[in-house]
BAFI-3210 file (N, C-alpha, C; in Angstrom, 3 decimals, decimal comma, padded with zeros to 6 digits):
// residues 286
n [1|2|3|4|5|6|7|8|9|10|11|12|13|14|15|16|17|18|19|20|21|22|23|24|25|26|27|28|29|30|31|32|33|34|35|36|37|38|39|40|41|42|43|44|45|46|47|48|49|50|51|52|53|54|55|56|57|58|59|60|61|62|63|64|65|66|67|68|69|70|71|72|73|74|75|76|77|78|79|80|81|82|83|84|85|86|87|88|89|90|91|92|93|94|95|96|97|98|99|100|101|102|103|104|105|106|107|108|109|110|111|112|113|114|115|116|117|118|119|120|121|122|123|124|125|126|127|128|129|130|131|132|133|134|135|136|137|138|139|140|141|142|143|144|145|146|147|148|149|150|151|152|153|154|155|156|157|158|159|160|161|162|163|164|165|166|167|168|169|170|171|172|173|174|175|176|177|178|179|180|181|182|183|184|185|186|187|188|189|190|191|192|193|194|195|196|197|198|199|200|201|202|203|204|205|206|207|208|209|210|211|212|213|214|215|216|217|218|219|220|221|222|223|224|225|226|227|228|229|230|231|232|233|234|235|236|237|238|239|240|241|242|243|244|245|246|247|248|249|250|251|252|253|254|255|256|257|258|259|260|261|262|263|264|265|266|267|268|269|270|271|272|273|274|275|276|277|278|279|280|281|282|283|284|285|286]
n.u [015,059|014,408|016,327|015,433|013,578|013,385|014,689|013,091|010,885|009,418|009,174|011,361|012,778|015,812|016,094|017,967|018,253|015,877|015,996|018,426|017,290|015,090|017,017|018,083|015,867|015,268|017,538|016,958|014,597|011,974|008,909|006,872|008,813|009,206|006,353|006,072|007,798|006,657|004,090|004,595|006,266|003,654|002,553|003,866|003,566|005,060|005,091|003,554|006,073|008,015|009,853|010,888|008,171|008,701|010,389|009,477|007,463|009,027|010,532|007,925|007,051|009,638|009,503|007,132|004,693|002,034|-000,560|000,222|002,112|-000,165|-001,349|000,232|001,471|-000,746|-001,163|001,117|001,596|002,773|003,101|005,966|008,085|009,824|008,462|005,913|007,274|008,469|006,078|004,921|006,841|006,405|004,027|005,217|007,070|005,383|004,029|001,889|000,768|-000,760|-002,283|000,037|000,502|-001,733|-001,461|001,457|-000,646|-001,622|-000,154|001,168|003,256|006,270|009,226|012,729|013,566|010,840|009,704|011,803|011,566|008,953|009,203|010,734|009,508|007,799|009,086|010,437|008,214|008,062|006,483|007,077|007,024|005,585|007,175|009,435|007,287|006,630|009,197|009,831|007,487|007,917|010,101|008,828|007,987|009,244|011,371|014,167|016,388|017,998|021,397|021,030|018,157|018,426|020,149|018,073|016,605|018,578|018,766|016,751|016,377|015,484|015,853|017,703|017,469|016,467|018,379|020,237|018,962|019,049|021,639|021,831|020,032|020,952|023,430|022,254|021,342|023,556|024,401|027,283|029,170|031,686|031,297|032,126|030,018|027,742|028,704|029,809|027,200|026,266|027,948|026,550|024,374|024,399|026,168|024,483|022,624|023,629|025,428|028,283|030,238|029,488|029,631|032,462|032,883|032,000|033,598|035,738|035,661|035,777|037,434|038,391|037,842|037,108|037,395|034,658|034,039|035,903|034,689|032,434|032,440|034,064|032,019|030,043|031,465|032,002|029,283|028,428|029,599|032,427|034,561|037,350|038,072|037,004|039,117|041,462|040,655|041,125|043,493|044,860|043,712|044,881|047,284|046,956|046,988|044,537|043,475|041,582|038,052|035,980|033,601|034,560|036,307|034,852|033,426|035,738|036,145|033,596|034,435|036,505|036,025|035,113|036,656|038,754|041,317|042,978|045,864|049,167|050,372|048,104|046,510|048,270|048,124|046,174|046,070|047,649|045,948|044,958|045,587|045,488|043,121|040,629|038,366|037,849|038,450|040,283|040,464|043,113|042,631|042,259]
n.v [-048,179|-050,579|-053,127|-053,814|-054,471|-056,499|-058,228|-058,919|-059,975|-063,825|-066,689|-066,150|-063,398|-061,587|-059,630|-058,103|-056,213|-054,917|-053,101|-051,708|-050,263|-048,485|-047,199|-045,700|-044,670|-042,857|-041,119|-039,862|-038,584|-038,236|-038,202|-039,435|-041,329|-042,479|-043,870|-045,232|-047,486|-048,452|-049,486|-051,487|-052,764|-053,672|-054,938|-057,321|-058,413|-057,609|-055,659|-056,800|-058,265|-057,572|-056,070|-054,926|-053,696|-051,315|-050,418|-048,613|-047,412|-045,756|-044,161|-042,573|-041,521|-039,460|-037,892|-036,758|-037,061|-038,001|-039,128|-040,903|-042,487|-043,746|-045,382|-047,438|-048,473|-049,604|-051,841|-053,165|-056,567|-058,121|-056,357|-054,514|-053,493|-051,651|-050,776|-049,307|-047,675|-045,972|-045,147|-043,784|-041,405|-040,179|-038,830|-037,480|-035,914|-034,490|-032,975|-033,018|-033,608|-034,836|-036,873|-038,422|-038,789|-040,324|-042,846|-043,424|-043,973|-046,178|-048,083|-051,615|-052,224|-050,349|-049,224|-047,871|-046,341|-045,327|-043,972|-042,145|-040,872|-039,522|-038,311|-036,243|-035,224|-033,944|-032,338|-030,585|-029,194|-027,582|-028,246|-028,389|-029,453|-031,346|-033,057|-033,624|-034,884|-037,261|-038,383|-038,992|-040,984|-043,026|-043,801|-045,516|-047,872|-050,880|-050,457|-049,387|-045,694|-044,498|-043,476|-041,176|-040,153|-039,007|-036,901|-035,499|-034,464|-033,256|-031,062|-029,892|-029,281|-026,956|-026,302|-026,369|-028,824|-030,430|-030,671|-032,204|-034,462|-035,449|-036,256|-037,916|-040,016|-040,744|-041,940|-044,070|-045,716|-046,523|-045,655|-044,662|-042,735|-042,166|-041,468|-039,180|-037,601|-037,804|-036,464|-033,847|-033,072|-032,998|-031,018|-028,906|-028,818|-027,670|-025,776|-024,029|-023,352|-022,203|-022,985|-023,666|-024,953|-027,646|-028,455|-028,163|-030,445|-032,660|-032,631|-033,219|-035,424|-037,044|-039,076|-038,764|-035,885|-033,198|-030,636|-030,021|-029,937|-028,645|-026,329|-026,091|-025,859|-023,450|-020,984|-022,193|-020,777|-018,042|-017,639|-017,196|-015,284|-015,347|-014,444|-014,418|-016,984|-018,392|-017,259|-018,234|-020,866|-021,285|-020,640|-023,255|-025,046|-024,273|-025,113|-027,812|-028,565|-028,538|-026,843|-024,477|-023,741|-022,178|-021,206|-021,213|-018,927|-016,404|-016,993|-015,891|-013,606|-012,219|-012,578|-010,881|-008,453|-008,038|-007,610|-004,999|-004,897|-006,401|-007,841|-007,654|-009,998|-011,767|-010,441|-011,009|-013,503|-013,715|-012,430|-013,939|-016,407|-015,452|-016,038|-018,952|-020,107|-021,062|-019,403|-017,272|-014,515|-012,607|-009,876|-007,689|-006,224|-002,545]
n.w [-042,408|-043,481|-043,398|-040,436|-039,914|-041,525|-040,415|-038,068|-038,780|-038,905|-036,806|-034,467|-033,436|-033,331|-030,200|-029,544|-032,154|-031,761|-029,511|-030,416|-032,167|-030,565|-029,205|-031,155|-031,722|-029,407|-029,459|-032,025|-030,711|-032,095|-032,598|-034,521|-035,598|-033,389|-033,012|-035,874|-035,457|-033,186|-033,578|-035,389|-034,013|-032,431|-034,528|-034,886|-032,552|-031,061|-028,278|-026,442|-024,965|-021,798|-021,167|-023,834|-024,361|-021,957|-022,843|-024,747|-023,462|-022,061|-023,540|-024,714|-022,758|-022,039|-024,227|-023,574|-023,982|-022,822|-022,979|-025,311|-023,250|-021,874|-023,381|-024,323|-021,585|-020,546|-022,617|-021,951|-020,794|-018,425|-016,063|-014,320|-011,584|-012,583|-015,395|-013,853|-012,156|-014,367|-015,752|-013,491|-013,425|-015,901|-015,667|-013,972|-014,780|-017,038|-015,190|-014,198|-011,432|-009,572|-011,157|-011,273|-007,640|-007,691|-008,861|-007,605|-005,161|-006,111|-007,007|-006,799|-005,598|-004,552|-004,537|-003,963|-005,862|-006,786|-004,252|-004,248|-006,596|-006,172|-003,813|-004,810|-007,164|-005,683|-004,513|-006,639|-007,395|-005,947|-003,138|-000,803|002,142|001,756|000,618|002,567|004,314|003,292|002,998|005,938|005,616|004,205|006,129|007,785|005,948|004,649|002,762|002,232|002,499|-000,287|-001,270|-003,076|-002,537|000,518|-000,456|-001,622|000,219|002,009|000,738|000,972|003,750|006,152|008,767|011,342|013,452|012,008|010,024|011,893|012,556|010,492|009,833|011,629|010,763|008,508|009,289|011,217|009,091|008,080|005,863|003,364|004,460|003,290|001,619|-001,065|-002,071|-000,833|001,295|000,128|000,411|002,646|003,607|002,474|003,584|006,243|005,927|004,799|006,749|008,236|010,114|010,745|012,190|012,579|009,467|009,426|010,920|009,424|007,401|008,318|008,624|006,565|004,424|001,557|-000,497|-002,598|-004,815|-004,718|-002,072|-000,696|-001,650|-000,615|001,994|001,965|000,875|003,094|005,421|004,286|003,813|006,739|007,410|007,990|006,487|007,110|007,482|005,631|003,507|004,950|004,280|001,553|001,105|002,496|000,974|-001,714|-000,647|-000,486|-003,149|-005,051|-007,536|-008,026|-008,827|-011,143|-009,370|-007,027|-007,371|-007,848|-005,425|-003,646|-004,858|-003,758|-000,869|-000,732|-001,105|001,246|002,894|003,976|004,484|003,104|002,653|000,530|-000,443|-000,740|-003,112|-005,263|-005,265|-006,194|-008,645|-009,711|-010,365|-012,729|-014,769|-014,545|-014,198|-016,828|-018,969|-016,217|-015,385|-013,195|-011,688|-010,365|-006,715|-006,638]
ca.u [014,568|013,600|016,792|015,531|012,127|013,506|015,341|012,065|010,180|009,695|009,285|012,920|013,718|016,543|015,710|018,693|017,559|015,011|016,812|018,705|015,950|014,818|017,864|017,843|014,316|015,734|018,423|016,477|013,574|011,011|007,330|006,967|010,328|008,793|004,936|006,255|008,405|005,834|002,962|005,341|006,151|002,609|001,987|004,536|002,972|006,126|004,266|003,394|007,281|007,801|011,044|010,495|006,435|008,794|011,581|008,514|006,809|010,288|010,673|007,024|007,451|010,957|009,390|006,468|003,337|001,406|-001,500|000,681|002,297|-001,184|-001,656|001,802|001,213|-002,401|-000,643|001,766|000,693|002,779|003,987|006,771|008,478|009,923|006,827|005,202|008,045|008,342|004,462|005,092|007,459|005,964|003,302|005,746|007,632|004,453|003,717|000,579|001,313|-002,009|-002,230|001,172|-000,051|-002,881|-000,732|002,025|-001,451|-002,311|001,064|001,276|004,620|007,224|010,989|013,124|013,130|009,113|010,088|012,529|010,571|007,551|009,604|011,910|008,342|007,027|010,331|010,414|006,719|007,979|005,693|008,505|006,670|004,592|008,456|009,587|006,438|006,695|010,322|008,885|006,437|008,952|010,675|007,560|008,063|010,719|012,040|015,795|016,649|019,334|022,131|020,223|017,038|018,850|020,760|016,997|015,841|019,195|018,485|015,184|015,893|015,498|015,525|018,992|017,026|016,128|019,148|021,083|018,119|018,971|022,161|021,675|019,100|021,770|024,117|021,675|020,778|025,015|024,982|028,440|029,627|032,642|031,419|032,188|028,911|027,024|030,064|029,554|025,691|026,004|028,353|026,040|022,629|024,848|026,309|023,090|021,740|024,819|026,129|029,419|031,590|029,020|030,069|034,127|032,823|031,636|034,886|037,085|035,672|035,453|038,692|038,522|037,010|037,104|037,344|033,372|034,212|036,400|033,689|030,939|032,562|033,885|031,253|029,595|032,494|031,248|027,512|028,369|030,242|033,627|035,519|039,210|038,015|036,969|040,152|042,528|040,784|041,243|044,991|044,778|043,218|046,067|048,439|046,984|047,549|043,682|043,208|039,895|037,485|034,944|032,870|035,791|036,729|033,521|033,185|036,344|035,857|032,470|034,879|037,949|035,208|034,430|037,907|039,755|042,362|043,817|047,826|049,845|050,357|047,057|046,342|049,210|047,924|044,503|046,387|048,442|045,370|044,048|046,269|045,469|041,512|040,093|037,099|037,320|039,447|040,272|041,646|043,560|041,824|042,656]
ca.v [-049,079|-052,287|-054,267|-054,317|-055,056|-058,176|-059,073|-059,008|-061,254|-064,389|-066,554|-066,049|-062,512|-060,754|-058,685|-056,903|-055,633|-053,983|-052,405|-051,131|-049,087|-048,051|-046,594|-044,476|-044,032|-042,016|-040,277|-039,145|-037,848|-038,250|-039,013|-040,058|-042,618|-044,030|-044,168|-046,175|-048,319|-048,964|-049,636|-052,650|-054,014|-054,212|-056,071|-058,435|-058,963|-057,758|-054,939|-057,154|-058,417|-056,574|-055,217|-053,930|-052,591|-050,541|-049,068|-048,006|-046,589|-044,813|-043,141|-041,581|-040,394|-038,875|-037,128|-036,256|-037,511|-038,572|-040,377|-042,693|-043,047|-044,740|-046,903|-048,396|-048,655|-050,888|-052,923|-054,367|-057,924|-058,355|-054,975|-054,552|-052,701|-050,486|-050,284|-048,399|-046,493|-045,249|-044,473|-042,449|-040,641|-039,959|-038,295|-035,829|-034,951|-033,817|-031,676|-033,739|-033,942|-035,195|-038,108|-039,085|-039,154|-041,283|-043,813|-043,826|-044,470|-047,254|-049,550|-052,982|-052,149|-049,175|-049,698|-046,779|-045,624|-045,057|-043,277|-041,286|-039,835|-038,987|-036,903|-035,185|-034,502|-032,683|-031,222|-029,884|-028,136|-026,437|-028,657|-029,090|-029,909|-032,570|-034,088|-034,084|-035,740|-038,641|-039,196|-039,614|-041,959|-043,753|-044,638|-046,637|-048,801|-051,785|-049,453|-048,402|-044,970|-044,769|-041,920|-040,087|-039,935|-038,419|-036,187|-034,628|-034,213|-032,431|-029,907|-028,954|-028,985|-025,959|-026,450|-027,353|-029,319|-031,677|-031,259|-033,345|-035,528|-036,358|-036,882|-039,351|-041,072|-041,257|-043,031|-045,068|-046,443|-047,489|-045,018|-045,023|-041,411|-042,386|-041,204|-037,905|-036,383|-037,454|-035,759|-032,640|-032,688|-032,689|-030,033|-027,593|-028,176|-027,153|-024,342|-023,159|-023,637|-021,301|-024,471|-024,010|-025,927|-028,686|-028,735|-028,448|-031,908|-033,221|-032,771|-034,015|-037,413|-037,761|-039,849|-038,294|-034,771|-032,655|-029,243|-029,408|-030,162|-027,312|-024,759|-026,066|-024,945|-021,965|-020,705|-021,844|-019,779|-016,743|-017,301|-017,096|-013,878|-015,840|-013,961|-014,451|-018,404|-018,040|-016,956|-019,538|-022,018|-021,482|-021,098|-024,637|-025,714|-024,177|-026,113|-029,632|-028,744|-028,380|-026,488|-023,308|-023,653|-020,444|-021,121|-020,843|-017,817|-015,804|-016,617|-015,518|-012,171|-011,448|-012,744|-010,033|-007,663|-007,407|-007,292|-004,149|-004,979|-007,526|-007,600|-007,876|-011,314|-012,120|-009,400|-011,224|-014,426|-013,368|-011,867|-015,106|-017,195|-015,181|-017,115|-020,769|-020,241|-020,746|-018,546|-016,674|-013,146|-011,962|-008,453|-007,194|-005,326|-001,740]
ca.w [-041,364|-043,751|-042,414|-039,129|-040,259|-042,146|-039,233|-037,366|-039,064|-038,247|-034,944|-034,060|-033,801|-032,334|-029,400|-030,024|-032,719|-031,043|-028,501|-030,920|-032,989|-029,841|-028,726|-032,666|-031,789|-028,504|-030,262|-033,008|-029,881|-033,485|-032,240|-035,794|-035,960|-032,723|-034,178|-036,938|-034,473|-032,270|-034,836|-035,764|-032,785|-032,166|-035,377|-034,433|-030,955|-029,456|-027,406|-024,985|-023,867|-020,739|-021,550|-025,063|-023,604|-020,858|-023,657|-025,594|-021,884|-021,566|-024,832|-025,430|-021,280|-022,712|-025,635|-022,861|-024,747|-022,008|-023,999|-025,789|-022,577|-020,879|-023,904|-023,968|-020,094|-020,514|-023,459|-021,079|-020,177|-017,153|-015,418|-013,391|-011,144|-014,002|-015,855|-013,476|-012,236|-015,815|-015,716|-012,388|-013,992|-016,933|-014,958|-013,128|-016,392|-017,783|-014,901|-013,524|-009,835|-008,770|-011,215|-010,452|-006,908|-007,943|-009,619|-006,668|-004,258|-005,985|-007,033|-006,378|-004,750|-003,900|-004,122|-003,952|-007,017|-006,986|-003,172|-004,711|-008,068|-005,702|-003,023|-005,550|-007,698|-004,664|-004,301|-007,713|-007,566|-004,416|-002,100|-000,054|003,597|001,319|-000,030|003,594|005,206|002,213|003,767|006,982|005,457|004,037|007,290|008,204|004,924|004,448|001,561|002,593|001,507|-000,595|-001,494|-003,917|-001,147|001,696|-001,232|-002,028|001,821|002,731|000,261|001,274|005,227|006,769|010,596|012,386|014,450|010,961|010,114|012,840|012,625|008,787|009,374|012,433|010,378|007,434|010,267|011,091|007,959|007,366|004,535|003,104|004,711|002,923|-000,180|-001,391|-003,163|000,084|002,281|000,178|000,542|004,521|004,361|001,985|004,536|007,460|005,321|004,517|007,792|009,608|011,418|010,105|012,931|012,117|008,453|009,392|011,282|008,175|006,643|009,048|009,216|004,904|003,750|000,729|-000,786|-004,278|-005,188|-004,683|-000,592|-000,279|-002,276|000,093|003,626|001,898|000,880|004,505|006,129|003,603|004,180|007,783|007,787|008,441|005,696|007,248|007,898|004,295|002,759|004,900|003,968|000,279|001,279|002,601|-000,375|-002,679|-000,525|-000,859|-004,838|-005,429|-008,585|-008,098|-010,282|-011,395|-007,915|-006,222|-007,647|-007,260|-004,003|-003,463|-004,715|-002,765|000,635|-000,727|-001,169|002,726|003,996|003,294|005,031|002,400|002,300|-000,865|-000,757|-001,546|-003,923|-005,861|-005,442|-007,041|-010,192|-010,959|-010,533|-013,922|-015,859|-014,223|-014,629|-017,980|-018,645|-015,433|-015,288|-011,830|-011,949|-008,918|-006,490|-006,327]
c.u [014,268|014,811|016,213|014,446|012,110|014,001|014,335|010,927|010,059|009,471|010,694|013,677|014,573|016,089|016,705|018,609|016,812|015,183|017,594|018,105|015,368|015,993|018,414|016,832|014,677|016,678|018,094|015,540|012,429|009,775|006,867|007,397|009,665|007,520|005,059|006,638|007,559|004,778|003,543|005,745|004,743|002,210|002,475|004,029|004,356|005,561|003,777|004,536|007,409|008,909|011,131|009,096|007,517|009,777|010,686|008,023|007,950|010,378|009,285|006,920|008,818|010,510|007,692|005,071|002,706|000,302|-000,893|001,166|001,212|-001,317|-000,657|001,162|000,456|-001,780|000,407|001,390|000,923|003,794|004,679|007,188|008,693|008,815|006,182|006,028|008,383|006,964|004,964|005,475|007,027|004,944|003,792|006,294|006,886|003,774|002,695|000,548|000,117|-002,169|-001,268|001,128|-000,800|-002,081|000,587|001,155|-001,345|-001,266|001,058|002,153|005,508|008,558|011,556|013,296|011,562|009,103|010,934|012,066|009,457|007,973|010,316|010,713|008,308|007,796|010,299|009,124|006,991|006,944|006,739|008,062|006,543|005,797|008,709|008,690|006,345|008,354|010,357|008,477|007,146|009,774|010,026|007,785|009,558|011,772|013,174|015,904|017,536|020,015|021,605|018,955|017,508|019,500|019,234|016,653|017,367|018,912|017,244|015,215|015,975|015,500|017,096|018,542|016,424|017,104|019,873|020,397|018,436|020,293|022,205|021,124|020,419|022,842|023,536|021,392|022,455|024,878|026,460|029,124|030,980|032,712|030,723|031,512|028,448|027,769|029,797|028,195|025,556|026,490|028,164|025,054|023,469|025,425|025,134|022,809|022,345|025,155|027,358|030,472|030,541|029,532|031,416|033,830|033,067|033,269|036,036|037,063|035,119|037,467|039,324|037,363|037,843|037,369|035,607|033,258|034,638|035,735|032,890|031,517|033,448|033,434|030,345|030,081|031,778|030,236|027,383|028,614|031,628|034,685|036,762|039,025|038,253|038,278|041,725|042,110|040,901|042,529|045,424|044,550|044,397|046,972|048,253|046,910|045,976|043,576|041,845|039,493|036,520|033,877|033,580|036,045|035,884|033,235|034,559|036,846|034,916|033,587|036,196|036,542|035,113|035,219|038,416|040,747|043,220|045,188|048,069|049,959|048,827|046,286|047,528|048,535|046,335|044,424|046,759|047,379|044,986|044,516|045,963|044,230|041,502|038,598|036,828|039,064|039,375|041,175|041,915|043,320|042,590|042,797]
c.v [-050,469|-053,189|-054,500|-054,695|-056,074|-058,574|-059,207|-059,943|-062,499|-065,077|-066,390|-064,710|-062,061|-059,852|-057,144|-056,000|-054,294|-053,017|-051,227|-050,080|-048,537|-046,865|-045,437|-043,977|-042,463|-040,893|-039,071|-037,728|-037,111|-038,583|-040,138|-041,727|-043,405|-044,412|-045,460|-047,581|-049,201|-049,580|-051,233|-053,563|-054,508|-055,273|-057,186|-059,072|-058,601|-056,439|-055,759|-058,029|-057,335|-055,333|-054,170|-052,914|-051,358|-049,264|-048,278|-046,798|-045,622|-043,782|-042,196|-040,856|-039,345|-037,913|-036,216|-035,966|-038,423|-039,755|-041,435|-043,391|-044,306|-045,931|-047,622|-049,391|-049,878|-051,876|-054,094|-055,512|-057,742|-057,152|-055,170|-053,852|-051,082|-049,771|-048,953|-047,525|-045,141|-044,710|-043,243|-040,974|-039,275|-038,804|-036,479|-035,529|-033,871|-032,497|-032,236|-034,233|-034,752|-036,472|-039,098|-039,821|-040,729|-042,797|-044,450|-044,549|-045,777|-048,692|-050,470|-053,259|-051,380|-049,719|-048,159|-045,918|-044,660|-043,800|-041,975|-039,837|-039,179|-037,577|-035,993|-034,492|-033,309|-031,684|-030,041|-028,999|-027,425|-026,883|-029,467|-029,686|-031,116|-033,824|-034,223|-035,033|-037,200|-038,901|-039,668|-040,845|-043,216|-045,049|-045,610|-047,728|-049,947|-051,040|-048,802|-047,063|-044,742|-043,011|-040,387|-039,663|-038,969|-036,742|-035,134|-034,002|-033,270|-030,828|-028,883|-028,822|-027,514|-024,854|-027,189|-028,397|-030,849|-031,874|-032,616|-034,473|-036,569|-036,964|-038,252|-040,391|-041,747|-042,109|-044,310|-046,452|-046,901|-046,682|-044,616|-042,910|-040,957|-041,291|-039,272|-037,001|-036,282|-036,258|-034,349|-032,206|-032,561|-031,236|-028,515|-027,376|-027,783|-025,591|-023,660|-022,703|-022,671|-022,508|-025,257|-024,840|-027,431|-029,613|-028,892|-030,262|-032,806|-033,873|-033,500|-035,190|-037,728|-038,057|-039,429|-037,249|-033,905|-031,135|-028,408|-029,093|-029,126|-025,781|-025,213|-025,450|-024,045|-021,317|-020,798|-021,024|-017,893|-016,265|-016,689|-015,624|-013,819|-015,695|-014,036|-015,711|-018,814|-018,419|-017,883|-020,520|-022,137|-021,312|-022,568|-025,333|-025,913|-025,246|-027,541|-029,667|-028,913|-027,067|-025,502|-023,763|-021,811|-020,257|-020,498|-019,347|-016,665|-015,480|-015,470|-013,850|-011,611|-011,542|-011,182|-008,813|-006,813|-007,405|-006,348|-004,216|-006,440|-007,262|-008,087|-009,354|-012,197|-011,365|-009,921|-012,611|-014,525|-013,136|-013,227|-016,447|-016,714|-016,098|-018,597|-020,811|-019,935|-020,560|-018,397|-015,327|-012,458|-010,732|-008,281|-005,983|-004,226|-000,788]
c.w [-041,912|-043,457|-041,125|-039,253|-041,129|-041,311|-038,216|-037,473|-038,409|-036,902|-034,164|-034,337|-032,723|-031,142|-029,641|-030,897|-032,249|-030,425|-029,208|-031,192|-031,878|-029,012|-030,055|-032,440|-030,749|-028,535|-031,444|-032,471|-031,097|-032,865|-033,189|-035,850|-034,833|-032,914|-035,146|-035,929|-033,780|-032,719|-035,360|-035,002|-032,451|-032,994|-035,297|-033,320|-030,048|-028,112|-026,339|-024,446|-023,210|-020,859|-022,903|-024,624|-022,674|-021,697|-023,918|-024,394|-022,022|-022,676|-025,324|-023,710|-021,183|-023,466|-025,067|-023,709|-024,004|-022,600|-024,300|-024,918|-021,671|-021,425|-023,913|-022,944|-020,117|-021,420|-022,755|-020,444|-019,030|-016,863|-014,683|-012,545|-011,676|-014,537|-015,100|-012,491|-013,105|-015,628|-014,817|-012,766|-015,430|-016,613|-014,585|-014,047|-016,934|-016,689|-013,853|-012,006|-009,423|-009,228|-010,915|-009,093|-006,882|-007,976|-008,377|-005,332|-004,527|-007,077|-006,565|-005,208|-004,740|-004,119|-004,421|-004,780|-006,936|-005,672|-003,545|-005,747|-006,995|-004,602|-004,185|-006,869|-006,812|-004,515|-005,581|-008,338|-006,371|-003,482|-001,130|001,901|003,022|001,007|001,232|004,605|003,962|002,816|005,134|006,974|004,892|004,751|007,842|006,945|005,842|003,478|002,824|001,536|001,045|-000,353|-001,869|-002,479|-000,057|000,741|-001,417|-000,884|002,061|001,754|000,744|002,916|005,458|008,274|010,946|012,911|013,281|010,694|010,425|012,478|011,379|009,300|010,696|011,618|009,321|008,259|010,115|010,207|007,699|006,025|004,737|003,213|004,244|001,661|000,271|-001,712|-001,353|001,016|001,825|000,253|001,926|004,896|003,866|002,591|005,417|007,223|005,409|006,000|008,587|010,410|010,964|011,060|012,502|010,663|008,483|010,312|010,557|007,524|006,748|009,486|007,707|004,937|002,233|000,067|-002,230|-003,957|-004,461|-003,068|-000,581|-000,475|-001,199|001,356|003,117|001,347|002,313|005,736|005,396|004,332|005,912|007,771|008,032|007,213|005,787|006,944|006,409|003,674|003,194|004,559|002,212|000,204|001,524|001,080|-001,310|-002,005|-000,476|-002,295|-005,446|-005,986|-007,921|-009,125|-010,011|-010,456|-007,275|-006,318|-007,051|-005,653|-003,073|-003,948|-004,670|-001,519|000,111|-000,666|000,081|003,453|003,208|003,731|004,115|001,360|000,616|-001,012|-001,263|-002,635|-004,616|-006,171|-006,121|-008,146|-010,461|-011,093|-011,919|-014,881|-015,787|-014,699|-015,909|-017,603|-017,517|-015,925|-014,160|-012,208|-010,024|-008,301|-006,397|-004,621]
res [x|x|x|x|x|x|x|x|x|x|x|x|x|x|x|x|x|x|x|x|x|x|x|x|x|x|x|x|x|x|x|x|x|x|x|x|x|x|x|x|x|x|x|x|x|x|x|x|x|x|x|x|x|x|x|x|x|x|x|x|x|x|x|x|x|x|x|x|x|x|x|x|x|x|x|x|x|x|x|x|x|x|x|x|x|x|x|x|x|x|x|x|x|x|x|x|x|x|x|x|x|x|x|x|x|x|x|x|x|x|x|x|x|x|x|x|x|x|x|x|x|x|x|x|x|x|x|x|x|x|x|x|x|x|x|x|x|x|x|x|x|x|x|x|x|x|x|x|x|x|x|x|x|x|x|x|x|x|x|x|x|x|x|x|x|x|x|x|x|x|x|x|x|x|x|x|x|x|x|x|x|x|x|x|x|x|x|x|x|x|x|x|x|x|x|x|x|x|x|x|x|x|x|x|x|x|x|x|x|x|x|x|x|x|x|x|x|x|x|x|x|x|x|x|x|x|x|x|x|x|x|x|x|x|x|x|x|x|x|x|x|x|x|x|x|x|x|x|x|x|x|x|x|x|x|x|x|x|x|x|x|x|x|x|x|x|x|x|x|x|x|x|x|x|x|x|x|x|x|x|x|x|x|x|x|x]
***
């Protein structure tokens, strides 16, 4: 480390630098390596630039050492957005739902990020009414919700009737229905939900869709009970030249499972997939 600590010297040091050793510091994930690190920036006085104060915030909330995270935190002259996004965070990493809370109460200011970490906290302790009524609360803000946002709330709906509601709202808002992750996140709450002509909606107004599109409504064809629906649509699939992956597969032998009535032609086409899939082995049913 003593090049970068001669290159530090000085009133004229590199930042880059810094950035650097911070980004070894993160790699290494040393308490130690950043101890030392940090111990040095302080003596320098760089601990209080906002940007270096927030790497530092980021890397002992990474390595989930809450303490050093507060003092960092207080060392920062002028906080930012980041800053105390990182704090937030730092919070729910460690587990601490309540101070997290605390800390989201009493911010200067919210941007979606800060909106985001706080529902997908609640989400992730299983306080899933508490993550849905913070998207709610939300809607009352200026804060737009983005991709990711709507991506956490469709997971956790559980009501048709929120459903629809999400995805009107996601209309509303000019989210880009274009895009493919969201496209397959509409059409796994409707799966879930049994509101499988809802999800063939989905589909038929995306411009473009993956392997992951075609597993989500069949699998919602499955979940339903729609085992023939099921099995053409993974014929479809084969014929737009989309590749199974080991989802695919699976599902596809729980759906062969519950038809006994399945002809030779697909009982053929189940063996010569063994060869296309790596690490999966379909044997042919007897």
């Amino acid at each position: 480390m003593y090049p970068f600590f001669k290159h530090t010297k000085g009133p004229h040091f590199p930042l880059s630098y810094c950035s650097l050793l911070l980004n070894h510091c993160l790699s290494q994930r040393s308490l130690n390596f950043v101890k030392v690190v940090h111990a040095h920036f302080f003596k320098l006085g760089l601990n209080t630039y906002t940007y270096l104060g927030n790497r530092c915030l980021n890397l002992y909330s990474e390595l989930g050492h809450i303490n050093d995270t507060l003092k960092v935190f207080d060392d920062i002259s002028h906080k930012n957005s980041t800053s105390w996004n990182i704090f937030l965070k730092g919070f729910l990493k460690s587990g601490q739902l309540c101070k997290a809370f605390h800390v989201f109460d009493v911010m200067p200011a919210r941007d979606v990020v800060t909106w985001n970490s706080m529902i997908s906290g609640y989400a992730s302790f299983g306080f899933l009414s508490h993550a849905l009524e913070l998207f709610v609360e939300m809607q009352g803000t200026d804060v737009r919700p983005s991709g990711f946002t709507f991506s956490i709330v469709m997971s956790l709906v559980s009501s048709p009737s929120h459903a629809k509601q999400i995805h009107c709202r996601m209309i509303r808002s000019e989210m880009d229905l274009d895009n493919v992750v969201l496209g397959n996140s509409l059409i796994t709450m409707y799966g879930k939900l049994g509101l499988v002509e809802y999800a063939f909606g989905v589909i038929m107004t995306m411009k473009q869709f993956d392997v992951i599109s075609w597993n989500s409504l069949i699998w919602a064809c499955q979940r339903a009970g729609h085992h023939e629906q099921a099995l053409e649509l993974f014929y479809q699939m084969r014929g737009v030249e989309f590749l199974p992956d080991q989802f695919t597969c699976s599902m596809l032998m729980s759906v062969s499972s519950n038809l006994r009535d399945l002809d030779k032609d697909w009982r053929i086409l189940f063996s010569s997939l063994r060869n296309k899939i790596n690490g999966i082995q379909l044997y042919a049913i007897p």
